[in-house]
C-alpha positions in Angstrom: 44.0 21.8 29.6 42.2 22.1 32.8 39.3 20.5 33.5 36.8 20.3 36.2 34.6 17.3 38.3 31.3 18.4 39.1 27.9 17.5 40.8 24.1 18.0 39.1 21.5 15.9 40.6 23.2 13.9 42.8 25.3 12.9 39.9 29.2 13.4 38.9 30.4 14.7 35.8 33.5 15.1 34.6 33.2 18.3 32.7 36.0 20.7 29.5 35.6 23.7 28.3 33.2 23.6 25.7 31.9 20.4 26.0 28.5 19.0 25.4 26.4 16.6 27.9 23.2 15.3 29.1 22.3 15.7 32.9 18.6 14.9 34.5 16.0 17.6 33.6 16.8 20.8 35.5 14.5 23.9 36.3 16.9 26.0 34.7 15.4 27.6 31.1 16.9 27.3 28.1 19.4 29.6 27.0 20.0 30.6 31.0 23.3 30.0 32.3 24.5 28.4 36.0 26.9 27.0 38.3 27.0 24.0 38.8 28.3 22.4 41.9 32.6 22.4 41.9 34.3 19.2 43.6 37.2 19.2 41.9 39.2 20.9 39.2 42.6 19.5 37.7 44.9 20.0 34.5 48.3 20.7 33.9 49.8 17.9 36.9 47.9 19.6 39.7 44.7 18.7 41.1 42.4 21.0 43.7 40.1 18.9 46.4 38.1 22.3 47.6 38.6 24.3 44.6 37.1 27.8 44.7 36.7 27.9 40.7 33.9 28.5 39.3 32.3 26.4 36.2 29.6 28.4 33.8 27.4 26.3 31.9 24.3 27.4 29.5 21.5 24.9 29.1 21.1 24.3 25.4 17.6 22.6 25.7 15.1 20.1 27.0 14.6 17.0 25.4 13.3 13.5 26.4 16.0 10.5 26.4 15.4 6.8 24.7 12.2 4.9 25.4 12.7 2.2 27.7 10.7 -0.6 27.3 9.0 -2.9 30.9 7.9 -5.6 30.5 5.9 -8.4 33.2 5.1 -11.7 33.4 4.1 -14.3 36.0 4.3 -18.2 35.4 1.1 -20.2 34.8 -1.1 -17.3 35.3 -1.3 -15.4 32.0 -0.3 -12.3 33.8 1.7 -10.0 31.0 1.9 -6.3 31.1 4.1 -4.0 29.0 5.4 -0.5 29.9 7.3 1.9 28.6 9.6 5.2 29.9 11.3 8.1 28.2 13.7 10.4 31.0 13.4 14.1 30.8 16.9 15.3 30.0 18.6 18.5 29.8 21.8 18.7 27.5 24.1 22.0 28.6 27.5 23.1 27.6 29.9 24.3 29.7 31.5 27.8 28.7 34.3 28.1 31.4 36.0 26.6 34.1 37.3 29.6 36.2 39.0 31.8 33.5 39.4 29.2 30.8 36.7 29.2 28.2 35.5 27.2 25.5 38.0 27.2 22.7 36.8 29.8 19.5 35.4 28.0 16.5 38.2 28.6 13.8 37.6 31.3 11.1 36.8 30.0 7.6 39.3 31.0 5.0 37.9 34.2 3.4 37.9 33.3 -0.5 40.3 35.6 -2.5 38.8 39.0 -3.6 38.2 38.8 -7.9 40.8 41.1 -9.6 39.2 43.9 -11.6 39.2 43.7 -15.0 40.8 46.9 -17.0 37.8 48.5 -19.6 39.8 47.5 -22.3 39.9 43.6 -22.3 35.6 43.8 -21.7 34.9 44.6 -25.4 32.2 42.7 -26.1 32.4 40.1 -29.3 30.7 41.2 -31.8 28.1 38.7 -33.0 28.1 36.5 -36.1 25.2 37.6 -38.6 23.8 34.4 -39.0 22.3 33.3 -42.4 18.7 32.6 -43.0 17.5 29.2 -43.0 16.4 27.7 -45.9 13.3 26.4 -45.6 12.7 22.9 -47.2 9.8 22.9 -49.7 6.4 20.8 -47.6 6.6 17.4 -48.8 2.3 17.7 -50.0 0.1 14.8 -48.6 0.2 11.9 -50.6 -3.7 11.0 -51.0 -5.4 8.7 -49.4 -6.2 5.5 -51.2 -10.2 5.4 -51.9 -11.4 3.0 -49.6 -12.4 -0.7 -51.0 -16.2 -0.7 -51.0 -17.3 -3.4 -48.4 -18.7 -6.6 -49.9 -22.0 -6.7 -48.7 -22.6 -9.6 -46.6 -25.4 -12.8 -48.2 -28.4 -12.4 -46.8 -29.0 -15.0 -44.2 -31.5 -17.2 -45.8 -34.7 -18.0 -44.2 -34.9 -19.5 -41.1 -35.5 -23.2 -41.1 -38.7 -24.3 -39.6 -38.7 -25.7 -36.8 -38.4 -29.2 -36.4 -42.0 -30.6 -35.0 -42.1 -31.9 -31.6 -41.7 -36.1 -31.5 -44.7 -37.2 -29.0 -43.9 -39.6 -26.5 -46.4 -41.5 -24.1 -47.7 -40.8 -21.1 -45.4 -40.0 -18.3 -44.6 -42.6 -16.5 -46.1 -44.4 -18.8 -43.7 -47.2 -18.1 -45.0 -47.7 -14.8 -48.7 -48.3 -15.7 -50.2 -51.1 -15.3 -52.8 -53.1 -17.9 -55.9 -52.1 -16.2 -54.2 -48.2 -15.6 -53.9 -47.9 -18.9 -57.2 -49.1 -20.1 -58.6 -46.8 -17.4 -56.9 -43.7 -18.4 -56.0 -44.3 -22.4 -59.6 -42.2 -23.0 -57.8 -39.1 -21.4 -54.7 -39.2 -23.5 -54.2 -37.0 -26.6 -54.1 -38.6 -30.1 -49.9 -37.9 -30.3 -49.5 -39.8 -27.0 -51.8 -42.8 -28.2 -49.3 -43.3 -30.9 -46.0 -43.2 -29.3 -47.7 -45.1 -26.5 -48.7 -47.8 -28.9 -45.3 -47.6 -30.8 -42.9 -48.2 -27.2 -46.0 -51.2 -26.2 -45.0 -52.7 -29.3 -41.5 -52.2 -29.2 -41.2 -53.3 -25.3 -43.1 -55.0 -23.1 -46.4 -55.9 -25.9 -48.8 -56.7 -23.6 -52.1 -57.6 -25.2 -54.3 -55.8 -23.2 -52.1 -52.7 -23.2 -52.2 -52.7 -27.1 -56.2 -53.7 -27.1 -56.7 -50.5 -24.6 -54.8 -48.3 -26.9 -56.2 -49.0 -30.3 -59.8 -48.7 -28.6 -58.6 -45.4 -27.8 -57.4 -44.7 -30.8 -60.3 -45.7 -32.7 -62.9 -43.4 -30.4 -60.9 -40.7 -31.5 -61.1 -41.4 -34.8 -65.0 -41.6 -34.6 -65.4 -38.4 -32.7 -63.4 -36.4 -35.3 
């Protein structure tokens, strides 16, 4: 089979019949055909140096190649940059080389022809009268189960009453001294006098703290 060496862009191609290949973009349209440059066409033991054949080839389309990444970078400087590039490429096909062209795709087997079938053997089957269904008596609805009356929750009983609020003394009562607490036991409710009388006692029972506080407690007895 012959085949043919030639030149597209300042590059070399080895080129068949038929065959596909991707060349640099070229001004060419798609679909167009052209002719190449021819520097050398062999096959069959000979080989021509000027040949005066002709290759056709038909540009099939443009399309762009593989992206290419670039990438920079300079020491101790930080300096990083990234680029990238995608070739413009044109994949032909070559159709002949001289008077030898592309071999003929191969017919596909034509599937046998269907054999008529005679009038006689397309009798239809007659169809099997099919008996009717029984249908199966309605199972009725069993009925529902009266509902259980609901047991009517005990009444919550009364609220308790509220337990009464203990009195305590003073705040800071604990930090008073004698004299404070003679000065300011006139001030203090009738509640606080007790609980302040009760913790005196309890505590530190200082005389004059208890003396101050029943006084107190004694003026408010009078005035009620």
């Amino acid at each position: 089979m012959s085949y043919a060496v030639i030149s597209l862009g300042g590059k070399q191609y080895r080129v068949r019949p038929g065959e596909r290949l991707l060349v640099d973009k070229l001004a060419t349209d798609e679909g167009a055909t052209f002719n190449p440059r021819v520097l050398l066409v062999g096959g069959d033991g000979t080989t021509d140096l000027s040949p005066t054949t002709t290759v056709t080839a038909r540009v099939v389309g443009h399309q762009l190649g593989e992206k290419i990444r670039i990438g920079k970078y300079k020491k101790r400087t930080g300096y990083r940059k990234h680029n990238g590039y995608r070739s413009r490429l044109t994949q032909i096909e070559i159709e002949s080389i001289g008077s030898a062209k592309k071999p003929a795709a191969a017919k596909k087997a034509e599937a046998p022809k269907a054999v008529p079938v005679p009038k006689a053997a397309q009798t239809e089957p007659v169809p099997r009268a099919e008996a009717p269904k029984a249908e199966a008596p309605k199972a009725e609805a069993a009925p529902k189960p009266a509902a259980a009356p609901k047991a009517e929750a005990p009444k919550a009983e009364a609220a308790a009453e509220a337990p009464s609020r203990t009195a305590h003394p003073p705040k800071g009562y604990d930090d008073l001294t004698v004299a404070q607490i003679a000065e300011a036991a006139s001030g203090w409710r009738r509640p606080n006098l007790e609980a302040a009388l009760e913790h005196e006692r309890a505590n530190a029972n200082r005389k004059g703290a208890i003396a101050a506080i029943e006084s107190a407690l004694a003026a408010k007895e009078d005035g009620s």
